[in-house]
N, C-alpha and C positions, 0 to 999 in steps of 0.2 A: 597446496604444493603441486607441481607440473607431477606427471608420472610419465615425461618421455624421454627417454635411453636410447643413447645412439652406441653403434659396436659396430665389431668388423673393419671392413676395408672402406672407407671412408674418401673419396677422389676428392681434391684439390682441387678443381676444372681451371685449363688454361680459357682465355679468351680467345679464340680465331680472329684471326685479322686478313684481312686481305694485303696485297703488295701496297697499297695504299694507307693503309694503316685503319681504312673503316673495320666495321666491324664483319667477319663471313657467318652470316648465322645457319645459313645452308650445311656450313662443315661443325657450326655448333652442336645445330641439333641430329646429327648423326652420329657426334662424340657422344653425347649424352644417351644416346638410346643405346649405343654399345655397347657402353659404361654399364645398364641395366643390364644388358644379355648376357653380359660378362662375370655379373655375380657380386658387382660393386653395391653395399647394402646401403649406401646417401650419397649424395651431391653437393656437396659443397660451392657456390658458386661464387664469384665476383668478391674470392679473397684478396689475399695480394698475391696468391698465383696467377689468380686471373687480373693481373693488372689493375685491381680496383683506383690507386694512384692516378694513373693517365684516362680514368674512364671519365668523360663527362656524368653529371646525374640523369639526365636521358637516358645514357646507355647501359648505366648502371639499374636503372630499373629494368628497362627492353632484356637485358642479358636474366634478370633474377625469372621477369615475367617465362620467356621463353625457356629454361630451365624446370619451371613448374609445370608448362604447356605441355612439356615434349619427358616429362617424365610420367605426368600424367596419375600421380599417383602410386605408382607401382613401387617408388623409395621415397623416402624421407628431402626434403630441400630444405639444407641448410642456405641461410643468405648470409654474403659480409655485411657488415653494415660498421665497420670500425671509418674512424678520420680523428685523428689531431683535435679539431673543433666537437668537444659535447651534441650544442644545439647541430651541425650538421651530422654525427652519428645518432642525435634520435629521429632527427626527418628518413634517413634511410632504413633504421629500423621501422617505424611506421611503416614506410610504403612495403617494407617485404611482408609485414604481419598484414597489411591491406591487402597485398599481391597471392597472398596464401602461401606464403616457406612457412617449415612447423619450427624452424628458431632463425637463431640470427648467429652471427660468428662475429665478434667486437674485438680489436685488437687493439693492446694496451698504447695511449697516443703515445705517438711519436714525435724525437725533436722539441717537444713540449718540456721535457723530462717531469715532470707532476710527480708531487711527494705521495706516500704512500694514502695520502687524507684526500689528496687530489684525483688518483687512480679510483679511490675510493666513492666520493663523490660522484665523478663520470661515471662508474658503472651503475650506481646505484640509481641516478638520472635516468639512464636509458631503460632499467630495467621497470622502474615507474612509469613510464609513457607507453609502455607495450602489455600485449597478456601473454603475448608465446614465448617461449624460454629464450635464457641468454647464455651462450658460452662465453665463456672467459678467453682470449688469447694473449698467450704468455709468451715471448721469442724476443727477448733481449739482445739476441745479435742484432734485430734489427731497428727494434723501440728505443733499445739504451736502457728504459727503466724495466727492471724488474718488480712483477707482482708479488710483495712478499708471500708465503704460507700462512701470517698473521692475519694477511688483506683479505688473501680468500678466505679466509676460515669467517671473518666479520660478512666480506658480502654472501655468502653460500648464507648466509641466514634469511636471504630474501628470497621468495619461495619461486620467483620468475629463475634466478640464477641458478640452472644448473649441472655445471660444469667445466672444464677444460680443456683448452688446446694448451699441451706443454710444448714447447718449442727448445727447452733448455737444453738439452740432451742428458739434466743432471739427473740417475735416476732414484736416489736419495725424497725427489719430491713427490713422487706420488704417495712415498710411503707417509712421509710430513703430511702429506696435505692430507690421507686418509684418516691418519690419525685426528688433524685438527679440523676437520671439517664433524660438522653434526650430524651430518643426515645424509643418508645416498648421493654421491658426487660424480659424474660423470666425467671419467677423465680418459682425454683422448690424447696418443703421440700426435706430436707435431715432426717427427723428426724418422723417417723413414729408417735409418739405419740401426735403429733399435729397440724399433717398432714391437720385435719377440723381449727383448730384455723389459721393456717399459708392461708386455703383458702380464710378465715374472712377478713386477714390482705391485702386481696389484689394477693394471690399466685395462680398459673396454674396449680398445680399438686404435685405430690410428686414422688421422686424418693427412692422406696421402700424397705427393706429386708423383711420385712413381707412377701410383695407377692410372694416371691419363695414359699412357703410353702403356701398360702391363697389369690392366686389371686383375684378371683370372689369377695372375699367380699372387698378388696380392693379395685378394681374397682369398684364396686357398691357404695364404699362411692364414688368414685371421679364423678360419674355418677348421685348421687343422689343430691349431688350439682349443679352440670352445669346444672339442669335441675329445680335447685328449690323448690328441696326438702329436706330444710336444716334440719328438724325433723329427716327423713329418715337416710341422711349422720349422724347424731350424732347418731343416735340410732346404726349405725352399726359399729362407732367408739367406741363407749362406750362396744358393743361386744366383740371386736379385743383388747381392752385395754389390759388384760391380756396377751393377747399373746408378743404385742408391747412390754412392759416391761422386759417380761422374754427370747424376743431374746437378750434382751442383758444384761442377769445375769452374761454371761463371753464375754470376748472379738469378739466379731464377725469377722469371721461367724460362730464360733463356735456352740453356741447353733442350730443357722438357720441348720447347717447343723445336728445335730443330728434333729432336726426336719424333714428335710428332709427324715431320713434314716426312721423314724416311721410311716413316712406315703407314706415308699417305692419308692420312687424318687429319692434315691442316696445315697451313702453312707456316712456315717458321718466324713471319713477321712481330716481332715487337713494335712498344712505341716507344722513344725516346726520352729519359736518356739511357735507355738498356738498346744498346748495339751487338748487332749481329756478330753471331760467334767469331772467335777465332779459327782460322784454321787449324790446330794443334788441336784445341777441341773439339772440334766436328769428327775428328779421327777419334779421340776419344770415346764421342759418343756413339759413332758408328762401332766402334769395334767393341761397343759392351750391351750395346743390342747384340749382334753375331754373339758374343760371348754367351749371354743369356737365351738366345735360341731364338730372337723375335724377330731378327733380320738373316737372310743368308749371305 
């Protein structure tokens, strides 16, 4: 059985893009190394925050490889490695565990809708063709299917899987899934804005969007917990609140990445079919940066 544990403040990394829509790996790997100085305890790369959708596989390797280059060691690299198609999510798990991330982030396929025998299958596929761990990723707003409590409790049996990205926002499931799982399950928020509630319920950490753009105080809530200072962590969730909400006024990364661009760490280009913000929420997101204190 694996013996590696992820906690803390956990970044989502957007993808930098130039006005062209290549890739800027220039403003990549200066996010990334920030992200470390910052006190962000992994990296999560080439999720579907980071656009993994519109990445070619080229670049979806170059983004994992350059990730692990420019971390160097010093945190944990998680890699996505989720798609709709099985045999294309284990080619990309391969290459991250060839590339050297110490797991992989698999998100339940999409569009597919797969029965619960189906979800089951896939995961269990991918977690046989690899030796480094596999997270589960759970986020029904955006897959449609839900991962039962039943599903993971069957696959957490396989000693590669271990653990979750919850995406629900339900926090009923970590309690479920503690109870039915067997053995030590790493379970990580998907969902920023309750991110301290989901710690409550029993959770390791949160895998974040916020923290591209607000590491430190991310990290500082996940810190102020593990340490005990649950006044602390609330007080600086209840800071970050505003912002938590209005990354996600449109489709993410959207917003994350106009945020980004305001406070000079990349540009706000996406790739299609996510269109550039609205105006209503550009004000939005400017004005809960200033709210939160990251912009004047």
């Amino acid at each position: 059985m694996s013996d590696t544990f992820f906690s803390g403040s956990i970044t989502a990394l957007i993808t930098p893009m130039n006005r062209d829509g290549s890739l800027d790996f220039a403003s990549f790997e200066k996010l990334v190394d920030w992200q470390i100085r910052e006190g962000t305890s992994a990296l999560c790369a080439v999720g579907t925050t980071g656009e993994s959708p519109t990445l070619s596989h080229a670049e979806h390797h170059a983004v994992v490889e350059r990730t692990i280059k420019v971390s160097a060691g010093r945190v944990p690299v998680i890699a996505g490695a989720g798609s709709n198609s099985t045999s294309e999510a284990i080619d990309l798990a391969q290459y991250a565990e060839k590339a050297g991330a110490n797991a992989v982030l698999v998100v339940a396929p999409y569009y597919n809708k797969p029965t619960q025998e189906g979800l089951y299958r896939h995961y269990m596929a991918i977690a046989d063709a690899i030796s480094i761990p596999v997270i589960l990723y759970n986020i029904p707003g955006r897959s449609i299917v839900d991962i039962s409590v039943e599903t993971m409790a069957r696959l957490a049996r396989h000693p590669n899987i271990i653990g979750v990205k919850d995406a629900t926002a339900n926090l009923l499931r970590p309690l479920q899934v503690r109870r039915a799982v067997e053995k030590r399950f790493n379970q990580l928020s998907g969902e920023d804005g309750t991110a301290v509630a989901f710690l409550a319920a029993g959770g390791d950490g949160c895998i974040s969007v916020t923290a591209n753009v607000a590491p430190a105080l991310c990290a500082n809530v996940q810190k102020a917990w593990q340490e005990g200072r649950t006044q602390d962590a609330i007080a600086i969730q209840d800071k970050l609140l505003p912002l938590h909400d209005t990354l996600f006024c449109e489709s993410n990364p959207a917003p994350a990445k106009y945020a980004a661009s305001l406070l000079g760490l990349a540009g706000e280009t996406c790739r299609l079919p996510l269109a550039p913000l609205t105006e209503p929420s550009r004000e939005k997101v400017r004005a809960a940066l200033v709210d939160v204190g990251l912009l004047n």
